[in-house]
C-alpha positions as CSV (number, residue, x, y, z in Angstrom):
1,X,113.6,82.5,127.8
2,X,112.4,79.9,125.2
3,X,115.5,78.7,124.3
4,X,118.9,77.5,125.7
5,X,122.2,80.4,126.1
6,X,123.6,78.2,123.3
7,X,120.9,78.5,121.2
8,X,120.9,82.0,121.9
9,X,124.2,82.8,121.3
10,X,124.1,81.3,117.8
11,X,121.0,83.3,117.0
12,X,122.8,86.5,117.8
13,X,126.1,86.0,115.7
14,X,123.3,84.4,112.9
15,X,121.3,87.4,112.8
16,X,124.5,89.9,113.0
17,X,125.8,88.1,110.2
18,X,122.4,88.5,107.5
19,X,122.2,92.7,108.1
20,X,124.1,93.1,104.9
21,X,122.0,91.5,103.0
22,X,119.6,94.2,101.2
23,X,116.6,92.2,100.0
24,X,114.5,93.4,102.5
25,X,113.1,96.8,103.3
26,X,114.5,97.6,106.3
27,X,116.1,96.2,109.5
28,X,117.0,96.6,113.2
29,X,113.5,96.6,113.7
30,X,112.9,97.9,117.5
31,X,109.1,97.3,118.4
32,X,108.3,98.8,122.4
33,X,107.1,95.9,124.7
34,X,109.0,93.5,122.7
35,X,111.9,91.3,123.9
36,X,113.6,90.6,120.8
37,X,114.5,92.3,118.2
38,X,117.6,91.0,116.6
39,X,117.1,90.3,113.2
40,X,113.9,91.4,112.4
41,X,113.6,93.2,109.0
42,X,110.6,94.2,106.6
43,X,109.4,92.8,103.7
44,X,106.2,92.8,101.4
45,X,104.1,89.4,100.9
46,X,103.0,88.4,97.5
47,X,99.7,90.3,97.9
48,X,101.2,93.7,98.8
49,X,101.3,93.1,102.8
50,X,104.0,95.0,104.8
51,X,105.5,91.8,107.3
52,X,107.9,91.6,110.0
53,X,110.6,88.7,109.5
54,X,113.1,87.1,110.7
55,X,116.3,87.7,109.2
56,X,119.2,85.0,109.8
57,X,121.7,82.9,107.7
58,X,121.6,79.3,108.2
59,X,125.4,79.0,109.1
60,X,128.5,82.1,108.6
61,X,130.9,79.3,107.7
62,X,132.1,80.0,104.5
63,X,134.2,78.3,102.1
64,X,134.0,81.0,99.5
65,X,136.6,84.0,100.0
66,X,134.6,87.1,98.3
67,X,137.1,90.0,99.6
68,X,133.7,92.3,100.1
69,X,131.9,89.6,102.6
70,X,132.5,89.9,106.7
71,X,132.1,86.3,106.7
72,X,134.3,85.1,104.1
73,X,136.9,82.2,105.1
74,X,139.6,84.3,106.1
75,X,138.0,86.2,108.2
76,X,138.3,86.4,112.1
77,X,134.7,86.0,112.6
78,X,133.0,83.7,115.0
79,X,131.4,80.9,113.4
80,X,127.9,79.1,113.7
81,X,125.7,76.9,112.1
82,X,122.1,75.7,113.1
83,X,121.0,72.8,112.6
84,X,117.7,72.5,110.7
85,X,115.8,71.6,114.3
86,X,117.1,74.8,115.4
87,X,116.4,76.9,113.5
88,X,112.8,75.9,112.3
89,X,112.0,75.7,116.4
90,X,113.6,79.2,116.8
91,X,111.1,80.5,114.0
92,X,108.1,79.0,115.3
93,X,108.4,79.8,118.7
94,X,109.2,83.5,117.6
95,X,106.0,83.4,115.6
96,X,103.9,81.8,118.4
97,X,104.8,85.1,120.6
98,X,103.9,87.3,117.6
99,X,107.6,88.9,116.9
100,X,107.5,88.1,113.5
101,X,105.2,87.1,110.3
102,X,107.4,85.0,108.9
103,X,111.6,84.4,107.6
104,X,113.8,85.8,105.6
105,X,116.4,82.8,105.0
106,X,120.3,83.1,103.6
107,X,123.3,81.3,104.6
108,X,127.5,81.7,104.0
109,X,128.7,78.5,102.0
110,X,128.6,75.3,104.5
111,X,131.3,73.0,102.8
112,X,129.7,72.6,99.7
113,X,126.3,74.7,97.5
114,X,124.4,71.3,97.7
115,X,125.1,70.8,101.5
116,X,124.3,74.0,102.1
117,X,120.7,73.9,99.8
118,X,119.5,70.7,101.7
119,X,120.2,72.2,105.4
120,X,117.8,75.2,104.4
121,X,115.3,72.3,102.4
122,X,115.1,70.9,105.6
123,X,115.0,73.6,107.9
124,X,111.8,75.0,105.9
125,X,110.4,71.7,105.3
126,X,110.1,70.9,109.1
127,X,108.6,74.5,109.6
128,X,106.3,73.8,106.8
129,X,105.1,70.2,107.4
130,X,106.0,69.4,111.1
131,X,104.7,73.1,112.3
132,X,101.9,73.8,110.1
133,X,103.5,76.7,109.3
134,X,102.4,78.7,105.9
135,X,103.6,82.7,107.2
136,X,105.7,84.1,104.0
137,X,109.3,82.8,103.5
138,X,112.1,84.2,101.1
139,X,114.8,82.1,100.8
140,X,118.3,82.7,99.1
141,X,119.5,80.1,96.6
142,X,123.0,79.6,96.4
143,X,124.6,79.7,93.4
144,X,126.3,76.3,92.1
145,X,123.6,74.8,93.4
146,X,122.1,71.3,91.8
147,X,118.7,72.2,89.7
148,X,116.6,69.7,91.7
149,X,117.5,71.5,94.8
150,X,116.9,74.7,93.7
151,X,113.3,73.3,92.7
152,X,112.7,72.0,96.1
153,X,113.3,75.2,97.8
154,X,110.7,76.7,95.7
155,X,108.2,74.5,96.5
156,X,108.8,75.7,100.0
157,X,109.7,79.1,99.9
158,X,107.0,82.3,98.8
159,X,110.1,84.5,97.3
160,X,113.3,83.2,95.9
161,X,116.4,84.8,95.1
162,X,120.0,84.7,93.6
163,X,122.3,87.7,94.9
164,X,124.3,89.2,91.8
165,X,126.4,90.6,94.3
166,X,128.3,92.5,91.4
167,X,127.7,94.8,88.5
168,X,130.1,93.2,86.0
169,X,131.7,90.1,85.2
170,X,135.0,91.9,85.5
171,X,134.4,93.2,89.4
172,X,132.6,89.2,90.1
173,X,135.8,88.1,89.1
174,X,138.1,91.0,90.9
175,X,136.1,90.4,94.3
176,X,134.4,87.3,94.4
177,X,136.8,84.7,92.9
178,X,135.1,81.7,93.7
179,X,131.6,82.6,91.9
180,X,131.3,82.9,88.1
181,X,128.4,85.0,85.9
182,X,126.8,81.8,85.4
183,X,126.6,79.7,88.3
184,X,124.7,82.9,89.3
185,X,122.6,83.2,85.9
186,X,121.7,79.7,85.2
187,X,119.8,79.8,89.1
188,X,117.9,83.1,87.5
189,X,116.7,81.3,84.4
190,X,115.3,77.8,86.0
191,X,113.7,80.1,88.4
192,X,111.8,82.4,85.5
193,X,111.4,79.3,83.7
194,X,109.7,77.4,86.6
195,X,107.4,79.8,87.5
196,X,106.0,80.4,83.7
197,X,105.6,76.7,84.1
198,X,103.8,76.6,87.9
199,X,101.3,79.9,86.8
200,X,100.4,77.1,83.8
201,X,99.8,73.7,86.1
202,X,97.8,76.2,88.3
203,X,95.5,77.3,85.8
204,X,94.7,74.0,84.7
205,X,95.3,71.8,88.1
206,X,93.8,73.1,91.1
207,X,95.5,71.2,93.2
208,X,99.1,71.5,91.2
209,X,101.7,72.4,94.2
210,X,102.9,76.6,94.4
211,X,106.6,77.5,93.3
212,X,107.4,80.8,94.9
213,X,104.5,82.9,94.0
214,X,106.4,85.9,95.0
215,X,108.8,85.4,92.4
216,X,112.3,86.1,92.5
217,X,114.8,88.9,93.1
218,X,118.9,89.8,93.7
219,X,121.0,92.2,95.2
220,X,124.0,93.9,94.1
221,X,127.0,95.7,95.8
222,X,127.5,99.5,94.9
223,X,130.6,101.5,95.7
224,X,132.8,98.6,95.6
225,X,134.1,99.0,92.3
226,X,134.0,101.5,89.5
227,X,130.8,100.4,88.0
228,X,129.2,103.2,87.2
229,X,125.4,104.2,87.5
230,X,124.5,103.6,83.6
231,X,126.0,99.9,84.2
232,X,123.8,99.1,87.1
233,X,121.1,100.4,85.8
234,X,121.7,98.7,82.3
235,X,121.6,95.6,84.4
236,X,118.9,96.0,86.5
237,X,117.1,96.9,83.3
238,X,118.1,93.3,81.8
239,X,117.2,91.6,85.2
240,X,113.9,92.8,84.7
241,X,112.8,91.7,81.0
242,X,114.8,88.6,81.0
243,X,113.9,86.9,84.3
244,X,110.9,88.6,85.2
245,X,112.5,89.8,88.2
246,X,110.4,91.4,90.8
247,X,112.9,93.6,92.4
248,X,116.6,94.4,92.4
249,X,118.0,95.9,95.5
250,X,120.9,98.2,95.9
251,X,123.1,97.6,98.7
252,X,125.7,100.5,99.0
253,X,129.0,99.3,100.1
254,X,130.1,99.2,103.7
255,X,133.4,98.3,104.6
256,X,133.4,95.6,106.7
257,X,136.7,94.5,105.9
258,X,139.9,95.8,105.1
259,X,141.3,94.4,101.3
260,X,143.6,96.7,98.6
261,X,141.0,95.5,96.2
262,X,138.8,97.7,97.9
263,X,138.0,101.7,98.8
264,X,139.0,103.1,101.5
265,X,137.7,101.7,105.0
266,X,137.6,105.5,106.0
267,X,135.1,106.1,103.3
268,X,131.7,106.5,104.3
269,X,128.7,104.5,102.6
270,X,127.5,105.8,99.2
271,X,124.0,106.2,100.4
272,X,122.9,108.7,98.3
273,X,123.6,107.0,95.3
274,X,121.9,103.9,96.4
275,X,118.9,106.2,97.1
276,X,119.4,107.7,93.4
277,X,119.6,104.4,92.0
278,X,116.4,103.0,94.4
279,X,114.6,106.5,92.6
280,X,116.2,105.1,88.8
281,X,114.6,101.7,89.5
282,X,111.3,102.6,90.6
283,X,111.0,104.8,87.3
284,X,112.1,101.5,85.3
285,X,109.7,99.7,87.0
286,X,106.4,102.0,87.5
287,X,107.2,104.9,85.3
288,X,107.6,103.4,81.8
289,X,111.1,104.5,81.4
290,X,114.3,102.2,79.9
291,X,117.7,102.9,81.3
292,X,118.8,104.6,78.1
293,X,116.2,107.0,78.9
294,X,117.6,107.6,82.5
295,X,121.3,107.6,81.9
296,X,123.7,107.5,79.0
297,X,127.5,106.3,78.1
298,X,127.9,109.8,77.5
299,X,126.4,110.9,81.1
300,X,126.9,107.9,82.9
301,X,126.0,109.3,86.6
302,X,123.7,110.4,88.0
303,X,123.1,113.4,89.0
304,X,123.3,113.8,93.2
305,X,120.9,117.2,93.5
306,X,118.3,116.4,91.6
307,X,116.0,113.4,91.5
308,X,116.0,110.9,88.1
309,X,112.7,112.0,86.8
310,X,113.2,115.9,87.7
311,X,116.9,115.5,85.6
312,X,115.1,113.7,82.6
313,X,112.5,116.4,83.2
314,X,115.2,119.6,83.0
315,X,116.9,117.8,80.1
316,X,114.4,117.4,78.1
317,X,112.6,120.8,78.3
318,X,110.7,120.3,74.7
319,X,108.2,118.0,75.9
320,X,107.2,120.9,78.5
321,X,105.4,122.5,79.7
322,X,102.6,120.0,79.5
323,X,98.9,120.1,78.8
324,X,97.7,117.3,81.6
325,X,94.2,117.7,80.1
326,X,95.1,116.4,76.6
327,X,98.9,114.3,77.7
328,X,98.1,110.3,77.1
329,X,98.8,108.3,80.4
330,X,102.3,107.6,79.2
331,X,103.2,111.7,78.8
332,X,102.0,112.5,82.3
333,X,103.8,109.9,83.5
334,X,106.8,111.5,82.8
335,X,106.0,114.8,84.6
336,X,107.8,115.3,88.0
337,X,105.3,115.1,91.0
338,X,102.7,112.8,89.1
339,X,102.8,109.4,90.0
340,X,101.0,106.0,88.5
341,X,97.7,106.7,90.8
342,X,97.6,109.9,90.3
343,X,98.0,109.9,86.7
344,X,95.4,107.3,86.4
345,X,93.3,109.6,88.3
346,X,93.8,112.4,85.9
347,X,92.6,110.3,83.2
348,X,89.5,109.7,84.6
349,X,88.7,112.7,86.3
350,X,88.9,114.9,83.1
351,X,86.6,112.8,81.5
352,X,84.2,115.2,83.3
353,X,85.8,118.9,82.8
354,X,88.8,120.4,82.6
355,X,91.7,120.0,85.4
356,X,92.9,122.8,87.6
357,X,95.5,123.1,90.0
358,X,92.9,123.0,92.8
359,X,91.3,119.3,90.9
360,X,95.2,118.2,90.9
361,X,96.2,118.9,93.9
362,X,92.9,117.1,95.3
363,X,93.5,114.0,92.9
364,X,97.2,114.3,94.8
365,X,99.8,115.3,92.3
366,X,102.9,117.2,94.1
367,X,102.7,121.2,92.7
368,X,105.8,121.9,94.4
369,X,107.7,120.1,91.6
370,X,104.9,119.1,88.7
371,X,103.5,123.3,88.9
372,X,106.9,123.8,86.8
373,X,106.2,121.6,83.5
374,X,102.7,121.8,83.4
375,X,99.7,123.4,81.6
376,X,96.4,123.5,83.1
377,X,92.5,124.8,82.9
378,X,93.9,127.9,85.0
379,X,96.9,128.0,84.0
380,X,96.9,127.4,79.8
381,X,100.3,129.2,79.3
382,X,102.4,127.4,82.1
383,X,104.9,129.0,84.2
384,X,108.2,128.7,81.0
385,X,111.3,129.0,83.3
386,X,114.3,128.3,81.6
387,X,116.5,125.4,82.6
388,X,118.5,127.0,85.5
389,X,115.6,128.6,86.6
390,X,113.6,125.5,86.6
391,X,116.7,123.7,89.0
392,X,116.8,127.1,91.2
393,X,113.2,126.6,92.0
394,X,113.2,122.9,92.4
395,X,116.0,123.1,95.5
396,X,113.9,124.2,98.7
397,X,115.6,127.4,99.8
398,X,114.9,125.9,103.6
399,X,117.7,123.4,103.8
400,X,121.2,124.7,104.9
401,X,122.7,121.5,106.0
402,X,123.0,118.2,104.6
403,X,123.9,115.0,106.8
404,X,124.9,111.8,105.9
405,X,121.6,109.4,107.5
406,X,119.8,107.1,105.1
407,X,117.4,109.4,102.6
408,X,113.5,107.7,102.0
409,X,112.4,106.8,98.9
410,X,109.3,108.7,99.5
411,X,110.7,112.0,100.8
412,X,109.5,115.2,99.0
413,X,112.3,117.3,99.8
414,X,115.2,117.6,97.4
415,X,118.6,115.4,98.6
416,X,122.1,117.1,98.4
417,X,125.3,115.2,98.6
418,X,126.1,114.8,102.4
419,X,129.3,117.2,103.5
420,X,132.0,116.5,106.1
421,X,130.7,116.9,109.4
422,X,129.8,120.5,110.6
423,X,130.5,121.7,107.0
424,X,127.1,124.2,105.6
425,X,126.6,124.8,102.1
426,X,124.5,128.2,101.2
427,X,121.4,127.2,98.6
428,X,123.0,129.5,96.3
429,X,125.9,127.5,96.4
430,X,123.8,123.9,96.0
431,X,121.7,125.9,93.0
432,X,125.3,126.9,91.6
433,X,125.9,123.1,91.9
434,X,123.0,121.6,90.8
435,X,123.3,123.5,87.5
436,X,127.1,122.7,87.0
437,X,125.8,118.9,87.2
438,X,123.6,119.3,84.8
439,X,126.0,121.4,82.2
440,X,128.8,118.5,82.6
441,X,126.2,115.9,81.7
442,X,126.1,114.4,85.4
């Protein structure tokens, strides 16, 4: 081993304390012939690269008691802190052996914001300039933090973010007494603000120094509190256009620790509406939809058998079906089973003829849900089901049984609302379902 028992030890209760955190793709990465794997998580690099990280916080001592947290200050957790040596070594020597591409970097609330800034300044400082070390590193600012640290930490880090933690004002105050909406905010907007400045001193100064060219992003709680899915979308929608965020994560509540302020230990994670919401964001972001679009005060949830774009799709029945030889880039965006590349694609490919289902399916549009809202060269009059028709065909007739394991983003098959344990719902019934969500505006 390449590193003391003590050393060890504080890596392990390190990296069991950052596996809440969301901003990364996935973790508990478990790679055969590899020693260790604690902490490693996934993450894309500024130019679209898939890397493995390390995922750790800088210390689990807390002064901040946010009753959601598992290491808040009253809990019974086991504390640790590295010191910048530490934990800069630990990363380098992990890198060395080729377990990771670089470091996903967050830590509890050492004594004080500022303390806790300059530990991670120097931590990445040493593993920039001692080690020679330029893999990609996202680093979490704290909030409260001074301005001229939070500047530093740029200058060292690829990706920076500020974790919202909660949809509203109201729950920030309800569950995490000692932040405020802006100590969080004013992090955001000298963040957007230096990096509008950075991309200018690099145009004109080739040798200007790089502020996180991977830009910036946050996390927020879901299930915690009665926020409902219009108000975290809303927000994530605001993120966006005013500080050029480049993603917001979801992180479904999981109850690490009991509190009356909060559900239920005994209830289980809302995964499926963080997959809904993941689904809502990526149409926000790559589809050219708003929120208002998406969700409404009036139907403020959304709904749990049908994916965002198929429900806008079955709700809005007028715009269909759709001609995808005449529909401007924006319009067949909007149909379900065309995405950005394939709808670019279209574009360009009927510049030379007319589009068939055959031409589609080669250019890789998914019939299975876009054959229902289009028109095509041999097809001209479209397939016209009625709404509950439309929903009856969308549900695949093969699943009987739902569980409760994370859903992918990416997964063509229709989700359903995990059941209890051993409990099987007929498609009839999830069709009968899926319609009554969509009659009550869900």
């Amino acid at each position: 081993m390449f590193f003391h028992m003590e050393l060890f030890e504080k890596l392990t209760i390190l990296t069991d304390g950052a596996k809440y955190d969301a901003a990364c793709t996935s973790s508990g990465v478990d790679r055969p012939g590899k020693t260790i794997m604690a902490g490693c998580c996934h993450s894309f690099s500024a130019d679209g690269r898939c890397v493995t990280l390390l995922k750790v916080l800088m210390s689990n001592n807390c002064i901040y008691d946010c009753k959601y947290c598992v290491n808040k200050v009253s809990s019974d957790e086991q504390r640790a802190t590295f010191t910048p040596e530490e934990l800069a070594e630990l990363t380098i020597q992990f890198y060395r052996r080729n377990y990771i591409e670089g470091l996903f970097l967050s830590s509890g609330v050492f004594k004080n914001p500022d303390y806790t800034m300059e530990l991670m300044i120097d931590a990445l400082a040493i593993l920039r300039h001692r080690h020679n070390f330029w893999g990609y590193i996202h680093a979490k600012a704290i909030p409260g933090a001074s301005p001229i640290l939070i500047h530093r930490l740029g200058l060292l880090a690829d990706r920076l973010s500020v974790n919202i933690e909660m949809p509203s004002e109201k729950s920030l105050t309800l569950l995490a007494p000692n932040k405020t909406k802006e100590s969080i905010l004013a992090p955001m907007r000298q963040i957007k603000t230096e990096l509008a400045e950075n991309n200018h001193a690099l145009m004109s100064y080739k040798n200007a120094p790089t502020f996180a060219s991977a830009g910036q992003a946050t996390q927020m709680i879901i299930g915690a509190t009665e926020d409902t899915d219009y108000k975290i979308i809303s927000l994530a929608s605001a993120l966006y256009q005013k500080y050029d965020m480049k993603r917001v994560f979801y992180s479904a509540y999981i109850p690490v620790v009991e509190n009356n302020l909060l559900p239920a230990v005994a209830s289980p994670p809302p995964l499926l509406r963080e997959h809904r919401l993941y689904q809502a964001d990526f149409l926000m972001r790559q589809y050219e939809f708003t929120s208002d679009e998406i969700l409404s005060a009036e139907t403020p949830t959304l709904n749990p058998y049908l994916d965002p774009k198929c429900n806008w799709a079955i709700n809005n029945m007028q715009f269909f079906p759709m001609d995808v030889n005449k529909a401007s880039l924006r319009d067949l965006l909007r149909i379900p089973g065309v995405g950005p590349t394939s709808a670019r694609k279209i574009v360009i490919a009927r510049r030379e003829g007319r589009l068939g289902l055959e031409e589609l399916r080669r250019i890789g549009v998914v019939l299975k849900r876009a054959k229902y809202f289009i028109l095509t060269k041999d097809n001209p009059a479209g397939m016209r089901l009625d709404k509950d028709l439309t929903v009856r065909a969308l549900i695949d007739p093969k699943i009987f049984t739902f569980g409760t394991q994370q859903l992918s983003l990416f997964d063509d098959l229709p989700t359903i609302p995990a059941l209890p344990k051993g409990e099987v719902v007929s498609i009839n019934e999830a069709v009968e379902e899926a319609v009554l969500c969509l009659a009550s505006g869900l």
